[in-house]
DSSP file (Angstrom, degrees, kcal/mol; ACC not computed):
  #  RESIDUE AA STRUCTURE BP1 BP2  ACC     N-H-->O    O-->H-N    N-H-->O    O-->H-N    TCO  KAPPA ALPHA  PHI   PSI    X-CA   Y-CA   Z-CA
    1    1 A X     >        0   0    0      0, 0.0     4,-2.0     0, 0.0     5,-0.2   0.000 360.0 360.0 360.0 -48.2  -41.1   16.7    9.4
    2    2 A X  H >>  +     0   0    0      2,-0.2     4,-1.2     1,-0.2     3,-0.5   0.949 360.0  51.6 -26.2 -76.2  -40.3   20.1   10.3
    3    3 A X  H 3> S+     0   0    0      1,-0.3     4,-2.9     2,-0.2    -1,-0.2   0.806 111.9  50.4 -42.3 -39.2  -39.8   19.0   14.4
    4    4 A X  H 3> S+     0   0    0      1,-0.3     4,-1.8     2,-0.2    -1,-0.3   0.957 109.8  44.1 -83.8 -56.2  -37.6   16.6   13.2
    5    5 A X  H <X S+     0   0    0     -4,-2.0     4,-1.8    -3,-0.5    -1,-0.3   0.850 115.7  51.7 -49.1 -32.7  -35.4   19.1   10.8
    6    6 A X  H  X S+     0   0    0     -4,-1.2     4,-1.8    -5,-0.2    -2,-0.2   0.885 109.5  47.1 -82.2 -35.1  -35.4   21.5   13.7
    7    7 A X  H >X S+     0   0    0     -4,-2.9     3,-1.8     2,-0.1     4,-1.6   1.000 113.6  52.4 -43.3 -81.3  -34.1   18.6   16.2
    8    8 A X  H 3X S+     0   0    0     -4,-1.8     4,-1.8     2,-0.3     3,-0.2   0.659 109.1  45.0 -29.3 -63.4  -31.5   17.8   13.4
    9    9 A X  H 3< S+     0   0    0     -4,-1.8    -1,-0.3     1,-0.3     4,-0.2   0.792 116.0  50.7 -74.8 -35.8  -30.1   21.6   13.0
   10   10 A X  H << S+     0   0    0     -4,-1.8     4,-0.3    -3,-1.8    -1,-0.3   0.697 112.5  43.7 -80.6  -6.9  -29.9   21.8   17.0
   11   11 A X  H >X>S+     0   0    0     -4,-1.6     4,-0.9    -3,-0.2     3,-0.8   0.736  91.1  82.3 -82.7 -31.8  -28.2   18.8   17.4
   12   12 A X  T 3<5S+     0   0    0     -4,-1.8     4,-0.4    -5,-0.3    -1,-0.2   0.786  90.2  54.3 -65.1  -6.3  -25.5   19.4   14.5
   13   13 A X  T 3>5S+     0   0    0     -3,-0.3     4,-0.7    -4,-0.2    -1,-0.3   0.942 114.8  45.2 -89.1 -38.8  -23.1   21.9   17.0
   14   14 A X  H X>5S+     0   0    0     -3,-0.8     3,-4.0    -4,-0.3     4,-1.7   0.983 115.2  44.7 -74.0 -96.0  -23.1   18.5   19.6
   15   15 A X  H ><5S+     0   0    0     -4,-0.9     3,-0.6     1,-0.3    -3,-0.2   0.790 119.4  43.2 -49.5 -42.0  -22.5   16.0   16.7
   16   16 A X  H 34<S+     0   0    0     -5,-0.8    -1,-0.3    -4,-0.4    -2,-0.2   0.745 112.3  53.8 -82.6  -5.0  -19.7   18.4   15.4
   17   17 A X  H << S+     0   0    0     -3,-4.0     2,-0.7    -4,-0.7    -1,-0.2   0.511 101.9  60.7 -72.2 -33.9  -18.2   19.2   18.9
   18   18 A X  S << S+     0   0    0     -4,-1.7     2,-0.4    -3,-0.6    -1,-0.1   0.095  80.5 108.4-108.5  48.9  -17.9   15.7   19.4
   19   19 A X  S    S-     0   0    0     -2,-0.7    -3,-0.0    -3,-0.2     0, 0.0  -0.908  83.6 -95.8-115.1 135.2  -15.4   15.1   16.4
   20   20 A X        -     0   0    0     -2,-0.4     5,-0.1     1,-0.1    -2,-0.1  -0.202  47.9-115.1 -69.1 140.5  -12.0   14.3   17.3
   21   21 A X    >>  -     0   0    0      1,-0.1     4,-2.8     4,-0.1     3,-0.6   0.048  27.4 -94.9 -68.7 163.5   -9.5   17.6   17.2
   22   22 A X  H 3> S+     0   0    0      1,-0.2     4,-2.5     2,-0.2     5,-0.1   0.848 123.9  54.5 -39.1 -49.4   -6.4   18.6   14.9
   23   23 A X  H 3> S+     0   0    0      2,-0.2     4,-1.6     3,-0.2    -1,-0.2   0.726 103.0  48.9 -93.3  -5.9   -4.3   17.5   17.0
   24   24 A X  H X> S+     0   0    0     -3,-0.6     3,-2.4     2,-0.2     4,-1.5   0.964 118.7  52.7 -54.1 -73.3   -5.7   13.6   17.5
   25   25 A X  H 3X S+     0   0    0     -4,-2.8     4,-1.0     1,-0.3     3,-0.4   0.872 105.5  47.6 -33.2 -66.4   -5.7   14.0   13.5
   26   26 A X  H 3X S+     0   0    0     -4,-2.5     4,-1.1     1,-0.3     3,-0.3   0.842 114.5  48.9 -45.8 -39.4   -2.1   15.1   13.2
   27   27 A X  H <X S+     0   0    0     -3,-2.4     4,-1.6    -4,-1.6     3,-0.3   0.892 106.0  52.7 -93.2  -7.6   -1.0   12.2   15.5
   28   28 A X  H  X S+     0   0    0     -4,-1.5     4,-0.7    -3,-0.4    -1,-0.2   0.615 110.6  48.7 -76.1   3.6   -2.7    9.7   13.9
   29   29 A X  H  X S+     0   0    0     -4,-1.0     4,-1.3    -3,-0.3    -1,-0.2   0.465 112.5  51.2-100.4 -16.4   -1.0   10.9   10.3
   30   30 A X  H  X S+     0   0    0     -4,-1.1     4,-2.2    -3,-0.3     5,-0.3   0.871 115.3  41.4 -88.1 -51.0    2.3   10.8   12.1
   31   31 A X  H  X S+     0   0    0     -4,-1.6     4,-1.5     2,-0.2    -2,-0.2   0.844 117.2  44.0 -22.7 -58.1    1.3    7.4   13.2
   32   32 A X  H  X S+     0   0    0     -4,-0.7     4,-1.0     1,-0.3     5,-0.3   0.992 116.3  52.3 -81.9 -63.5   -0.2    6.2    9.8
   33   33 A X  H  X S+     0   0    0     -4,-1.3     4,-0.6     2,-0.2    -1,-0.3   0.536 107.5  48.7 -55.2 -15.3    2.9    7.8    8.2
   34   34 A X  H >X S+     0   0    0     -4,-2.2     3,-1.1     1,-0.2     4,-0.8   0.907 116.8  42.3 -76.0 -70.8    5.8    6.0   10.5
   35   35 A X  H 3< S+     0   0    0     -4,-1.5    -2,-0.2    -5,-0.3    -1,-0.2   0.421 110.1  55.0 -65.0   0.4    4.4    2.6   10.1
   36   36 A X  H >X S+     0   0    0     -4,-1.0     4,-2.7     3,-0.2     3,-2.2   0.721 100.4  58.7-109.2 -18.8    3.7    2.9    6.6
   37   37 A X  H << S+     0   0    0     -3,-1.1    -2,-0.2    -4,-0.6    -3,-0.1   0.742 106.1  49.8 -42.3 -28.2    7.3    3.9    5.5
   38   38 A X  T 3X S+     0   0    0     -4,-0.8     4,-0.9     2,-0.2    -1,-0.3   0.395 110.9  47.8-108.0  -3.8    8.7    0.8    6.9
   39   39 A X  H <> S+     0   0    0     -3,-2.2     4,-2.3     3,-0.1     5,-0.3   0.764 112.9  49.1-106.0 -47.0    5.9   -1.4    4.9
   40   40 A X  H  < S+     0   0    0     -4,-2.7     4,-0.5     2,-0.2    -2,-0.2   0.673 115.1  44.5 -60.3   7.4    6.8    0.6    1.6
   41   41 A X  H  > S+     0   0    0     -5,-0.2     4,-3.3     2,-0.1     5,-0.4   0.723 116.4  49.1 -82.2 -51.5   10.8   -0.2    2.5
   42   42 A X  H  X S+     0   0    0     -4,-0.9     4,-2.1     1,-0.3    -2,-0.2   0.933 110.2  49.8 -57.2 -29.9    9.4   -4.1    3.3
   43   43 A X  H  X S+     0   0    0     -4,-2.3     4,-1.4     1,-0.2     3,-0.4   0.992 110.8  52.1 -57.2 -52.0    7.6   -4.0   -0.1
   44   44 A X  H  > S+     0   0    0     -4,-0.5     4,-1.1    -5,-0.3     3,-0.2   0.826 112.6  43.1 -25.0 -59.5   10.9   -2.9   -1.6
   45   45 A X  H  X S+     0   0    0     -4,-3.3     4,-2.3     1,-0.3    -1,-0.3   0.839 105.8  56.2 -73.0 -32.0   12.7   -5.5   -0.1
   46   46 A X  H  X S+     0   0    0     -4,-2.1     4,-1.7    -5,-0.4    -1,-0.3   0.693 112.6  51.5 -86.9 -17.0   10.3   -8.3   -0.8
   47   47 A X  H >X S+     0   0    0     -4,-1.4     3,-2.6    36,-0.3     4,-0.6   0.955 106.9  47.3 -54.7 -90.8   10.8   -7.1   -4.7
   48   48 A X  H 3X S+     0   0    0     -4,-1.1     4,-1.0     1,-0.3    -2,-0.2   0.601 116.5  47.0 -66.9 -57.9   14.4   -7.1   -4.8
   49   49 A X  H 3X S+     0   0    0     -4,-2.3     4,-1.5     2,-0.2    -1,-0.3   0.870 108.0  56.4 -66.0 -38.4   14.2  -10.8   -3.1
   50   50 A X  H <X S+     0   0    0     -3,-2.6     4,-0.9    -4,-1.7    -2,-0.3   0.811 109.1  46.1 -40.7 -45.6   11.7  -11.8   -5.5
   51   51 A X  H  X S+     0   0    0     -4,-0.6     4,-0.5     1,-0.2    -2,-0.2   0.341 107.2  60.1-100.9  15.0   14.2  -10.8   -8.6
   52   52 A X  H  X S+     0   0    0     -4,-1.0     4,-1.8    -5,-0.4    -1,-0.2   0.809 105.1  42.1 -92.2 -21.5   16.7  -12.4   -7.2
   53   53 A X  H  < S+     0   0    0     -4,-1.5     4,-0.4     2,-0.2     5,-0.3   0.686 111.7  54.9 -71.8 -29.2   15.1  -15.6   -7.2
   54   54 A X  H >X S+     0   0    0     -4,-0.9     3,-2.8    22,-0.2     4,-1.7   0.973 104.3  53.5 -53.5 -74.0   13.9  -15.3  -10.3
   55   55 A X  H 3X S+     0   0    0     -4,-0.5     4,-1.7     1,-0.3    -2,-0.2   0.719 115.5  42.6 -12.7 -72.8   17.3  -14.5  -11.8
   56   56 A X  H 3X S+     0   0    0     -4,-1.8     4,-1.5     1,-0.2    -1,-0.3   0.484 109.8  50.5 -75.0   5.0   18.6  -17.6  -10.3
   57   57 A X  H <> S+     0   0    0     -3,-2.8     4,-3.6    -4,-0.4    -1,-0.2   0.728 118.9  46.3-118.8 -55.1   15.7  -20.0  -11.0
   58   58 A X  H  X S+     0   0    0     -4,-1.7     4,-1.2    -5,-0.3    -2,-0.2   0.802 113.1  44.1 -28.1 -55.5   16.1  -18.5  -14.9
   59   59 A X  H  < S+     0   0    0     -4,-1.7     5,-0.2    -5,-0.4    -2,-0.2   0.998 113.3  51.0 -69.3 -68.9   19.7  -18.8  -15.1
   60   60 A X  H >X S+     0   0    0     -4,-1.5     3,-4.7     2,-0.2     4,-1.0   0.783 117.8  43.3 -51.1 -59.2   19.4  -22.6  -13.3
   61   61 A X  H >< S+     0   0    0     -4,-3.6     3,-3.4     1,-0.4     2,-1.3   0.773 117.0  46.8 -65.3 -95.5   16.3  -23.4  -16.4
   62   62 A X  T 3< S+     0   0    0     -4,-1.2    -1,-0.4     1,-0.3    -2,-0.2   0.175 108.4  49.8 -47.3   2.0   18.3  -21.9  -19.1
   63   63 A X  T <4 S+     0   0    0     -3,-4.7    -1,-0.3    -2,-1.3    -2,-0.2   0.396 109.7  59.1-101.5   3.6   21.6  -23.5  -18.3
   64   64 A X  S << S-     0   0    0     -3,-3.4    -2,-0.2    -4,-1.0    -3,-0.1   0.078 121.8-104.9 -99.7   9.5   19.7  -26.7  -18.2
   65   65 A X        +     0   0    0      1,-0.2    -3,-0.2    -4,-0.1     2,-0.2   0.464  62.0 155.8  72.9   2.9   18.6  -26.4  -21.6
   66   66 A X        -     0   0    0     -5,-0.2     3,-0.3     1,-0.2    -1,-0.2  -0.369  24.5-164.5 -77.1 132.8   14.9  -25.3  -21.2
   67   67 A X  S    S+     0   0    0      1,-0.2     2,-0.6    -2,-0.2    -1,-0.2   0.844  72.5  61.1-101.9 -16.5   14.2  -23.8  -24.1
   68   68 A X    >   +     0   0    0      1,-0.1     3,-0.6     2,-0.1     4,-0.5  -0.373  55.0 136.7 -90.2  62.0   10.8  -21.8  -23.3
   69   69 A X  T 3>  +     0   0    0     -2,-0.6     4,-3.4    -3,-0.3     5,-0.2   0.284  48.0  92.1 -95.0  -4.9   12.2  -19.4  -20.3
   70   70 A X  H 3> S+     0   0    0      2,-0.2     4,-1.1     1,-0.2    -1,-0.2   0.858  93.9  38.3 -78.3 -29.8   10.2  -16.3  -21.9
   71   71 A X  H <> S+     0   0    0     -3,-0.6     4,-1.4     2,-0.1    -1,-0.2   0.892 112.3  52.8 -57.1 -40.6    7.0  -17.2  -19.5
   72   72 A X  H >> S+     0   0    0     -4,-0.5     3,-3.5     2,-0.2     4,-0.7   0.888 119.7  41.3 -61.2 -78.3    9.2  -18.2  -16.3
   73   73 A X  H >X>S+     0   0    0     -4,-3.4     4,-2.0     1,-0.3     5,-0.8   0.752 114.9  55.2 -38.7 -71.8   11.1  -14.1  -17.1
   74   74 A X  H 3<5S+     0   0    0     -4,-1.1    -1,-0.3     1,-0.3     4,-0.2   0.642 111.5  34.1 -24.4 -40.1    7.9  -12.9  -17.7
   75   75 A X  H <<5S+     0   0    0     -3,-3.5    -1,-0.3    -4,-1.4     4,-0.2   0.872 118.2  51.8-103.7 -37.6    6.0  -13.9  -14.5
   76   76 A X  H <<5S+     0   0    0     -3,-0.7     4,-0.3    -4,-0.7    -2,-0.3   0.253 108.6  49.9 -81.2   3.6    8.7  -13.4  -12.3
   77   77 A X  T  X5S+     0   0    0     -4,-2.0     4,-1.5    -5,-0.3     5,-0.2   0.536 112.6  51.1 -85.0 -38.9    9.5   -9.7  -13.7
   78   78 A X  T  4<S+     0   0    0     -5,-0.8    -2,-0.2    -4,-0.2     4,-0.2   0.686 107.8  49.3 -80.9  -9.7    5.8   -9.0  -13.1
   79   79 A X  T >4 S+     0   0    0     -4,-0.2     3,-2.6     2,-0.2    -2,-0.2   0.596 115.7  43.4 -97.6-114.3    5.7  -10.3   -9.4
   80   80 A X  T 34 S+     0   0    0      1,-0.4    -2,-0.2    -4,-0.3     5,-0.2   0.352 117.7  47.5-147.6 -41.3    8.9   -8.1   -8.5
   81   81 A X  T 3X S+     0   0    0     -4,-1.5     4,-0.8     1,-0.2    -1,-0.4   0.801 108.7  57.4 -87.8  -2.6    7.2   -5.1  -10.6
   82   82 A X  H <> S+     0   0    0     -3,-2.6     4,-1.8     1,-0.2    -2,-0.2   0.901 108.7  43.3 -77.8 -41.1    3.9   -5.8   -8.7
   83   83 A X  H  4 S+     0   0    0      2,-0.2   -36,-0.3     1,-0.2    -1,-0.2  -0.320 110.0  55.4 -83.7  41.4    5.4   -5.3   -5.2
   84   84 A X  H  > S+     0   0    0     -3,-0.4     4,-1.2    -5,-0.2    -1,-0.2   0.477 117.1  32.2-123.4 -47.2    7.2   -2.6   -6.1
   85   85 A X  H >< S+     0   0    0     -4,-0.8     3,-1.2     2,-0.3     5,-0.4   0.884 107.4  67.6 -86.2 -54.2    4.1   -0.6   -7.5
   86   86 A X  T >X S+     0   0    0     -4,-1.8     4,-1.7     1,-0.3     3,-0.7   0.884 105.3  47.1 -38.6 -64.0    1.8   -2.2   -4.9
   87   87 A X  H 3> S+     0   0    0      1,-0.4     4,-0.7     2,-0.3     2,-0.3   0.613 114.1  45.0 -59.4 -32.3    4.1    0.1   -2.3
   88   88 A X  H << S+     0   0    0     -4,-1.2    -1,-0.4    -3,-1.2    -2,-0.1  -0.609 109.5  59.0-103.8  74.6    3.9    3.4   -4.4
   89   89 A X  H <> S+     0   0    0     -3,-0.7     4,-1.6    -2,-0.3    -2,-0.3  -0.190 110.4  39.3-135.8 -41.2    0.2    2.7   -4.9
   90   90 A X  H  X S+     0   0    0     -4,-1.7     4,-0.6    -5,-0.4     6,-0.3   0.843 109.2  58.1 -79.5 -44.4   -0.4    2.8   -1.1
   91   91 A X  H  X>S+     0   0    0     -4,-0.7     4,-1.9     2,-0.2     5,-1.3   0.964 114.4  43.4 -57.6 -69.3    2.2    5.9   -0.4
   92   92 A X  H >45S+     0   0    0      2,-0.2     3,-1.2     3,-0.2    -2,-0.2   0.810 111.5  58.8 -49.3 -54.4   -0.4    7.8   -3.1
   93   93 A X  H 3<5S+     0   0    0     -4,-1.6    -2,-0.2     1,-0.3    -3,-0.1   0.591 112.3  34.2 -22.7-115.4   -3.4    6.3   -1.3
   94   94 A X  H 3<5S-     0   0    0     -4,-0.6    -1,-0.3     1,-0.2    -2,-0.2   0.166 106.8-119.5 -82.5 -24.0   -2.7    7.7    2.0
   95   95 A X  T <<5       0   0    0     -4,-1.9    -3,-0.2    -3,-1.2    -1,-0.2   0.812 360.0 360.0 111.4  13.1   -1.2   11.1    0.7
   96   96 A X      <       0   0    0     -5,-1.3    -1,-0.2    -6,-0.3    -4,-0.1   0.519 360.0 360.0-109.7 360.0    2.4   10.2    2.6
C-alpha cells in the first residue's frame, strides 16, 4: 500500500504536466462562447416564431367561435416562454 502511494505522489507532477495549458483553455471559452451566442440568438428567434404562430392560430380559433381558447394561449405562451428561458439557462450554465 505504501509502494503504491509513493508511485501515486511521484507520478502526480507527470499527470499534472500533461493537462492542457491556459491558453488551450482560453481558446476553447472563446470557442464555446462564439458558438453559443448564436444558439442563444437562434433560441430567441425560434420564441418569437413560436408566438407568432400562436397568436395567429388563437386569433384564427377565436374568430371561429371556439369558445375554450384558454388551454390553446396557455400552451403556446409556455412553449415561446420555454425557449426563451431554455437559452438564458444555458448562457448561466456555461458562465458566458
Amino acid at each position: 500500500m505504501k509502494k503504491l502511494m509513493a508511485w501515486g505522489i511521484l507520478l502526480l507532477p507527470l499527470i499534472a504536466n500533461a493537462q492542457p495549458g491556459i491558453s488551450e483553455m482560453q481558446q476553447a471559452q472563446s470557442a464555446l462562447s462564439d458558438d453559443f451566442f448564436s444558439a442563444f440568438d437562434c433560441s430567441l428567434v425560434i420564441a418569437t416564431i413560436l408566438g407568432l404562430t400562436g397568436a395567429i392560430k388563437i386569433y384564427h380559433n377565436w374568430q371561429m367561435g371556439k369558445d375554450r381558447i384558454d388551454s390553446d394561449v396557455a400552451a403556446w405562451f409556455f412553449a415561446a416562454l420555454f425557449m426563451v428561458l431554455s437559452g438564458a439557462f444555458l448562457r448561466a450554465l456555461f458562465g458566458i
